[in-house]
Each structure stands twice: as C-alpha cells, then as structure tokens.
N, C-alpha and C positions, 0 to 999 in steps of 0.2 A: 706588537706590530700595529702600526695604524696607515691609513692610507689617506690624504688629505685632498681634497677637493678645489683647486685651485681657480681655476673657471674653465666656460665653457667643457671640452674634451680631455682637459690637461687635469692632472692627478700628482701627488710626490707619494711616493712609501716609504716609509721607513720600519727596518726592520733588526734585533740585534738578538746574540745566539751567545752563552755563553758555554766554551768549548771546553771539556776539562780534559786541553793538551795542551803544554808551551806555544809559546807565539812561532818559535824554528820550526815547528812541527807541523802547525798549523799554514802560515804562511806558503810554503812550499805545496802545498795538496790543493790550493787556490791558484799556483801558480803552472799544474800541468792542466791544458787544455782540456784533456780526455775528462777531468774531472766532472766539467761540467753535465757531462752525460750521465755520470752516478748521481749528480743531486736535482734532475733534472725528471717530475715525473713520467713516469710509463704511458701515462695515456697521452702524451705530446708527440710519442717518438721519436725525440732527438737524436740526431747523429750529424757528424762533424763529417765535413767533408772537405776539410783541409788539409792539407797530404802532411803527413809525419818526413822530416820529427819539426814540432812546433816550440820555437823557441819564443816565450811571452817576452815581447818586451814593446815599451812604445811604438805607436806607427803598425803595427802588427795587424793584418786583419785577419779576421776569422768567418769562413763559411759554414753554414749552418742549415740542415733541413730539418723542419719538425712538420706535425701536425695536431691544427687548431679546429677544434669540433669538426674534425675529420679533413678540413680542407687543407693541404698541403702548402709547405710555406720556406720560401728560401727566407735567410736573413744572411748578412754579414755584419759585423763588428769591427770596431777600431779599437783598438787598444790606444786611450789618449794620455793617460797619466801612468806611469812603471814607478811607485817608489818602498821596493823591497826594503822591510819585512812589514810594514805599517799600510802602505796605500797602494789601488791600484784604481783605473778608470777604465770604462770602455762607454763606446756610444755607437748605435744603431747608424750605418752607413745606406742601408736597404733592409727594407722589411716590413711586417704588419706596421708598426706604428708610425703614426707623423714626427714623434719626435721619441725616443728612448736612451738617456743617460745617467748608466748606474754607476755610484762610487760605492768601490767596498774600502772597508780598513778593520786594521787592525791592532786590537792594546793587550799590553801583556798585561794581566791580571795574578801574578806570583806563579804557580803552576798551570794556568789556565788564561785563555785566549778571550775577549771580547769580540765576536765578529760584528760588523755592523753593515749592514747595504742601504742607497739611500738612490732610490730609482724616481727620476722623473720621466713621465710618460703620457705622451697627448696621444690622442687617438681622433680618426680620421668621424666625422660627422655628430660631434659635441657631447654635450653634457648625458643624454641617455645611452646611447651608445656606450660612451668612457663609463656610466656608472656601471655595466656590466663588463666590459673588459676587464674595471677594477676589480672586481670579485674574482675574476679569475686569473689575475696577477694574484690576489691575496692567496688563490689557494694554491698555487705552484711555492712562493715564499714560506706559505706555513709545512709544504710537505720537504719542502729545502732545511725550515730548519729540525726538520725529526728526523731528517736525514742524516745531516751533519752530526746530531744530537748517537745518532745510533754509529755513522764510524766513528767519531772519533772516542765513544767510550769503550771498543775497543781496545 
C-alpha cells in the first residue's frame, strides 16, 4: 500500500489484496452495498442508510453515516463506472472530503482474485491537515485488507 502526496491537501492511495477466491466469487461480495459495512472499521460506525434492496449499478448513489474521531459524518456516493466482473468506480457527491474518487478492479489470478483500490482524495485546508487524514485513510485500507484477507479464506 502506499499513499502518494500529490500537492497541497490532495493525496492518491493505492492499495492491492490478493484474494484466494475466483474472480465470480469475489466480484459479486464488492457488488452488494451491505458489504461495505463488513470491511469497513468499527471504530467509524458505519451504516448505510440507503433503503434496501440496492441494486449497484451506474448513476446509483449511496447514503452513508459514520463517525470520524467521534464527530458524525453524512457522505453520499455516486457510483460512476459499473463494469462487472473487472471494474467498478464511485465518487464522493457530499461529504468530509473536497474531492474523493475510488476505482476498484479486479484480475483473475487462476483460482484467486487481484483486488486493487486506487483512491484520490484532497482534503479541506492543505498539506498538514491531508498528511493526517492520510494516515487515517491508510489505516481504515490496511484493516480493509485483513478483512477481506479473513472472509474470503473462508
């Protein structure tokens, strides 16, 4: 994982996971909303507040409450790119950050999955500010991938 410093408030992450389940398998558990709440740490408290049933596809937004060092935080998302089983995009329509657009994808690797996420994310009032946000993007990303790492070896 590394997190790249782009200027000022603005940051890229990139992050990859490799999954030891097929790409069918995989693909689809990124594709129900609810997921996000399993890989998403406990100390955030995320919950979806999108009413069921959520069907992902382009154009799709998603509402969101969590909380950030305790302060409570609406977000919503756009689902900008739907390209089952390989790609999918979303982008911050409201929320903490000035700007947040993650691609995730997907490569089949023979019996096992490549995940890869690839988050750009500026944050409001610049370079020190963002360097602490970053770190706590990194550490939601790193408990995302022992997440993933523990269902899917299931």
């Amino acid at each position: 994982m590394a997190i790249e410093h782009v200027r000022g408030g603005r940051f890229v992450l990139t992050a990859e996971v490799e999954l030891p389940q097929p790409l069918e398998t995989v693909f689809p558990f990124f594709g129900d909303a609810h997921n996000l709440e399993r890989i998403t740490p406990p100390w955030l408290a995320f919950e979806i507040l999108t009413p069921d049933p959520i069907q992902i596809e382009e154009g799709v937004e998603l509402d969101y409450r969590l909380r950030v060092r305790g302060l409570p935080i609406r977000w919503t998302s756009r689902i900008e790119s739907w390209l089952p089983p390989h790609r999918f995009s979303d982008r911050q329509i409201r929320g903490p950050y000035r700007r947040w657009e993650h691609e995730h994808s997907f490569e089949a690797r023979g019996t096992s999955t490549l995940a890869r996420d690839r988050v750009e994310f500026e944050v409001r009032g610049g370079r020190i500010p963002g360097l602490l946000v970053a770190r706590d993007v990194r550490r939601i990303f790193e408990y995302r991938r022992l997440r993933l790492l523990d269902l899917f070896a299931r």
